[in-house]
C-alpha positions in Angstrom: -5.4 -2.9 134.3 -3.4 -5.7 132.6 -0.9 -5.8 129.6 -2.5 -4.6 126.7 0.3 -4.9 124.2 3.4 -7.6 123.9 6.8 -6.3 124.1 7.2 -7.2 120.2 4.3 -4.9 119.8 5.4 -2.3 121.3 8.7 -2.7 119.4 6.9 -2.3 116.0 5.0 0.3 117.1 8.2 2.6 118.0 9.8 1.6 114.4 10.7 4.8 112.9 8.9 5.8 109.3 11.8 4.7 107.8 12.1 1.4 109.4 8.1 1.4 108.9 8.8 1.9 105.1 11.8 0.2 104.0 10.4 -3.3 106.3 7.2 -2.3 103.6 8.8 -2.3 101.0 11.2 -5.7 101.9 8.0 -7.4 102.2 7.3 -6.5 98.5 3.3 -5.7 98.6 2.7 -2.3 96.4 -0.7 -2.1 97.9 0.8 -2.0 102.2 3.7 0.2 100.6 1.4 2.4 99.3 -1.1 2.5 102.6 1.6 2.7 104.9 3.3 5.8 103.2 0.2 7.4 102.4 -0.3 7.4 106.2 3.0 9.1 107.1 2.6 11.1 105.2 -0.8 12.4 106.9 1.4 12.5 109.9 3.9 14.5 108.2 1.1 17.0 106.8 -0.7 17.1 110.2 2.5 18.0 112.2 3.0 20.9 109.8 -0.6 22.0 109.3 -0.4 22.4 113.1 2.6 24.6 113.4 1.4 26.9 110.6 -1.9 27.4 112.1 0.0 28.0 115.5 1.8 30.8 113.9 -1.6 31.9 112.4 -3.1 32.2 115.5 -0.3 33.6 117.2 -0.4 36.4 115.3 -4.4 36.6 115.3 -4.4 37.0 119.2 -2.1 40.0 119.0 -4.0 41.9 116.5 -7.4 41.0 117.6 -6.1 41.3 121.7 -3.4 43.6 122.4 -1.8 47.1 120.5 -1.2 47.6 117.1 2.3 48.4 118.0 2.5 45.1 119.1 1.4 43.6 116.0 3.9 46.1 114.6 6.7 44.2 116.3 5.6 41.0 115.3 5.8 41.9 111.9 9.4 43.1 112.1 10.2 40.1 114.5 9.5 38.0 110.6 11.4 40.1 108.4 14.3 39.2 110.6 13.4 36.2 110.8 14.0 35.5 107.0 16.9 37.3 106.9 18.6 35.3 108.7 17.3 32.0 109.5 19.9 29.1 109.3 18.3 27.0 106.6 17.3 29.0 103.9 16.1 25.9 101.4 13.4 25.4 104.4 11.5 28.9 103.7 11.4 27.5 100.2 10.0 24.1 100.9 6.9 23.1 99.8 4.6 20.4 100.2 4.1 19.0 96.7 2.2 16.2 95.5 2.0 13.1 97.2 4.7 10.2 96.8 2.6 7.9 97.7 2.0 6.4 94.2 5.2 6.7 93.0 6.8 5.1 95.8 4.3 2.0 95.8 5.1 2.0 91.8 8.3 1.6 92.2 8.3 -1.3 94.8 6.3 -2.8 92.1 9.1 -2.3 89.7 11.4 -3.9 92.2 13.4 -1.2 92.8 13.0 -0.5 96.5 16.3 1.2 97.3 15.1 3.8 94.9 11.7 3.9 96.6 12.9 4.1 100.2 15.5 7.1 99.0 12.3 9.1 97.5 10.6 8.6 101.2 13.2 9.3 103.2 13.7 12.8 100.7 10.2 13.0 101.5 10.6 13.3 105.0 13.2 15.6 104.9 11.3 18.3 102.8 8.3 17.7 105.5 11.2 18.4 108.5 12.9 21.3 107.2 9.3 23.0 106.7 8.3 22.0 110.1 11.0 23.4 111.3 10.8 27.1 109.8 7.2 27.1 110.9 8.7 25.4 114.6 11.3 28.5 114.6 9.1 31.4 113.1 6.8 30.5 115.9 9.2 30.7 118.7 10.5 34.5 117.1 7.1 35.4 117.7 6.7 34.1 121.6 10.2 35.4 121.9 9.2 38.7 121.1 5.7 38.6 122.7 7.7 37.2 125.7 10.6 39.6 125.5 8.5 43.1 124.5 5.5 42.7 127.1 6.3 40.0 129.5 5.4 36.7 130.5 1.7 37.2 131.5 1.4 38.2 127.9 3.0 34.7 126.8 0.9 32.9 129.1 -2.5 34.6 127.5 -0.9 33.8 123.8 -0.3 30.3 124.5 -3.5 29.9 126.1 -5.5 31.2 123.0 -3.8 28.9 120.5 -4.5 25.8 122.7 -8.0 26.4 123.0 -8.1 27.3 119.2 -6.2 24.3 118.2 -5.0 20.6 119.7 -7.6 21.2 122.9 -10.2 20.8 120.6 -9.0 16.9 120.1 -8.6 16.7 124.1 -12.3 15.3 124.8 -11.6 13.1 121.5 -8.6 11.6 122.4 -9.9 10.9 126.3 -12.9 9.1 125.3 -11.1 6.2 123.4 -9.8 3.0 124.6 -6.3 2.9 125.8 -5.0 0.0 122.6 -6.5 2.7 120.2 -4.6 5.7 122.3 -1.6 4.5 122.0 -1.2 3.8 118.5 -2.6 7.2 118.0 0.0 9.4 119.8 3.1 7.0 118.6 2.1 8.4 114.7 1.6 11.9 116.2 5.0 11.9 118.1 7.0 10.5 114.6 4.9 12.6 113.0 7.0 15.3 114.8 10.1 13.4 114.0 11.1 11.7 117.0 12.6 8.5 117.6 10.6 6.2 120.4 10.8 3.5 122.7 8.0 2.9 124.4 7.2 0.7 127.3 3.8 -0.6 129.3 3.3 -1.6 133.0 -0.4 -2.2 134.4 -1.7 1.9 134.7 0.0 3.6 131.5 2.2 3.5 128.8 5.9 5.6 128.8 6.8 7.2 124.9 10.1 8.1 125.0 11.5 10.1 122.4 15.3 10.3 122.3 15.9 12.4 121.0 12.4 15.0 121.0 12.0 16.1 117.2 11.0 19.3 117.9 12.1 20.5 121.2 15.7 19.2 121.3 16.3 19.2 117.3 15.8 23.2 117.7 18.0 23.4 120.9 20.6 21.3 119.2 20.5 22.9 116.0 21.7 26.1 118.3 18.7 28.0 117.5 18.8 29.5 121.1 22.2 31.4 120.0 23.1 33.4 117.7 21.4 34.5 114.5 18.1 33.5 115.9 19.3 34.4 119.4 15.3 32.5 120.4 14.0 33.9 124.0 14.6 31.5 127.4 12.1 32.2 129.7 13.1 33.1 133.3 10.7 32.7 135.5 9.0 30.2 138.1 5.9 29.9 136.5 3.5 27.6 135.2 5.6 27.7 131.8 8.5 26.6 132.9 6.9 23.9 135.7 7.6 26.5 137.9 11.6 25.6 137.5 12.6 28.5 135.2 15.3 28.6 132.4 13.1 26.8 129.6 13.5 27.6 125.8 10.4 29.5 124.5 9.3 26.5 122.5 9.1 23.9 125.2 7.2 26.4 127.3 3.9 25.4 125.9 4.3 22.0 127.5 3.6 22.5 130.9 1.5 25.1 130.3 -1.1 23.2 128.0 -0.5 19.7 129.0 -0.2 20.4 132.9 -1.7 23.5 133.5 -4.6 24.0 131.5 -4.9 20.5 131.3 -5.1 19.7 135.0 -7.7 23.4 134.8 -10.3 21.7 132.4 -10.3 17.7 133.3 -7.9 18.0 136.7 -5.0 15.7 135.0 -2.4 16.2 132.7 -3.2 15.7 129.5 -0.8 13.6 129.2 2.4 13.7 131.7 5.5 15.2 129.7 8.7 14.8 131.4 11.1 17.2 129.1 14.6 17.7 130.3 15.6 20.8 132.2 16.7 24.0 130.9 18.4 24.1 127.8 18.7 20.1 128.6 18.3 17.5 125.0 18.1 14.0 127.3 15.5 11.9 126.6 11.4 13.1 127.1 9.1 11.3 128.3 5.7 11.0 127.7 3.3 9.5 130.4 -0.1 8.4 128.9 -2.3 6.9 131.2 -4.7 4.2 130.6 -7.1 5.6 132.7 -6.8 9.3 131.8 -8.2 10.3 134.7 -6.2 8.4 137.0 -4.9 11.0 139.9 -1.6 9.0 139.6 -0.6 11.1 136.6 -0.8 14.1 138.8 2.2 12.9 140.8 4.5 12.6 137.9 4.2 16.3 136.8 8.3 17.4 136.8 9.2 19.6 139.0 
């Protein structure tokens, strides 16, 4: 398949929501100020939603699955886990109303510095409550992984894909690749990452340098102390059979490769995360052809 996208497009479609926003908002239309934040915000609220419901059903497949002391343990894990998590203004986040409006009224006004400050406050708020849910979450798996083992986080993670993103797998696979693409660049800055992404003739490479969920938890030392979060040890299909990977990342190759590659026999897509404890760049390997056996061969190992 040929070049869908020119290099300048691609460009603009890695800008980051603030570039995205404040080029908005130099252009000086209310109305595409307005749009375009709206939008992010979506992202924003989506990425969040996500996490939350993660945690929800985390939680769900203990009590409805395994014992109640179990459950027990998970309730303890999150007493803890408020106690002593690192950002304490991030358990008292919320969403609020949407700056959509004011921001678009005040590029009206002319006063865009003011407008892109209020986004990028914005944006902040939505991070630090992604990332209590991102770390509440990983307390949990640590402690599922850490108090029964890791056939018991491999049955946890498989019951909150199927509840949640895998429900968008047959979705996502059906639609042309120039509408894919667009798609998963607002879903990975929707996470917070910063991209580059590039094109040759079967698939487009995302990379996000750095990850804004995987490596902002590792470099925000959530792996030491007081969180102390679980590394899991073992070859197995969540850790791409390489052990050593933080607890978070360990849904990766377990839903994109594994389960993936169970229900449509590809990945869904290719994620190429760094190592270990590694924060390098990730790449993300979306096929135009999602079935192309190609993507297979690109699985890290």
């Amino acid at each position: 398949m040929s070049r869908l996208f020119t290099d300048e497009q691609l460009a603009a479609l890695s800008r980051t929501p603030h570039e995205q926003v404040r080029d908005a908002l130099a252009a000086g239309d209310a109305d595409a100020v307005r749009t375009l934040v709206a939008g992010l915000e979506r992202s924003f609220v989506g990425t969040v939603d996500g996490t939350r419901n993660w945690v929800a059903h985390t939680i769900a497949y203990v009590a409805r699955e395994r014992s109640p002391e179990e459950l027990v343990g998970l309730v303890d894990a999150s007493q803890r886990f408020f106690a002593v998590h690192p950002d304490p203004t991030g358990s008292s986040a919320s969403a609020g109303e949407s700056v959509a409006g004011l921001i678009a009224d005040l590029a009206a006004r002319g006063e865009p510095e003011v407008a892109l400050a209020r986004f990028d406050a914005m944006e902040l708020r939505w991070t630090r409550l992604q990332d209590l849910y991102r770390d509440w979450l990983s307390m949990l798996l640590s402690t599922i992984y850490r108090s029964t083992g890791i056939d018991a986080l491999e049955a946890a993670l498989r019951d909150s894909a199927q509840r949640t993103i895998f429900g968008w797998m047959p979705t996502d696979r059906a639609r042309p690749p120039e509408k894919r693409l667009p798609s998963w660049a607002r879903m990975l800055q929707g996470h917070f990452s910063v991209l580059r992404i590039t094109e040759d003739d079967e698939k487009f490479t995302l990379t996000q340098d750095p990850c804004g969920t995987c490596t902002r938890q590792i470099e925000q030392g959530r792996y030491g102390p007081p969180l102390d979060l679980a590394v899991v040890e073992e070859r197995h299909a969540t850790t791409w059979f390489r052990g050593d990977t933080p607890i978070y990342r360990a849904h990766v190759p377990l839903w994109h490769i594994a389960l993936a590659g169970e229900l449509v026999g590809v990945p869904w897509p290719v994620n190429r995360c760094p190592a270990g404890l590694g924060t390098g760049p990730c790449d993300v390997l979306l096929y135009k052809d999602p079935d192309d056996p190609r993507a297979r061969a690109e699985v890290p190992r």
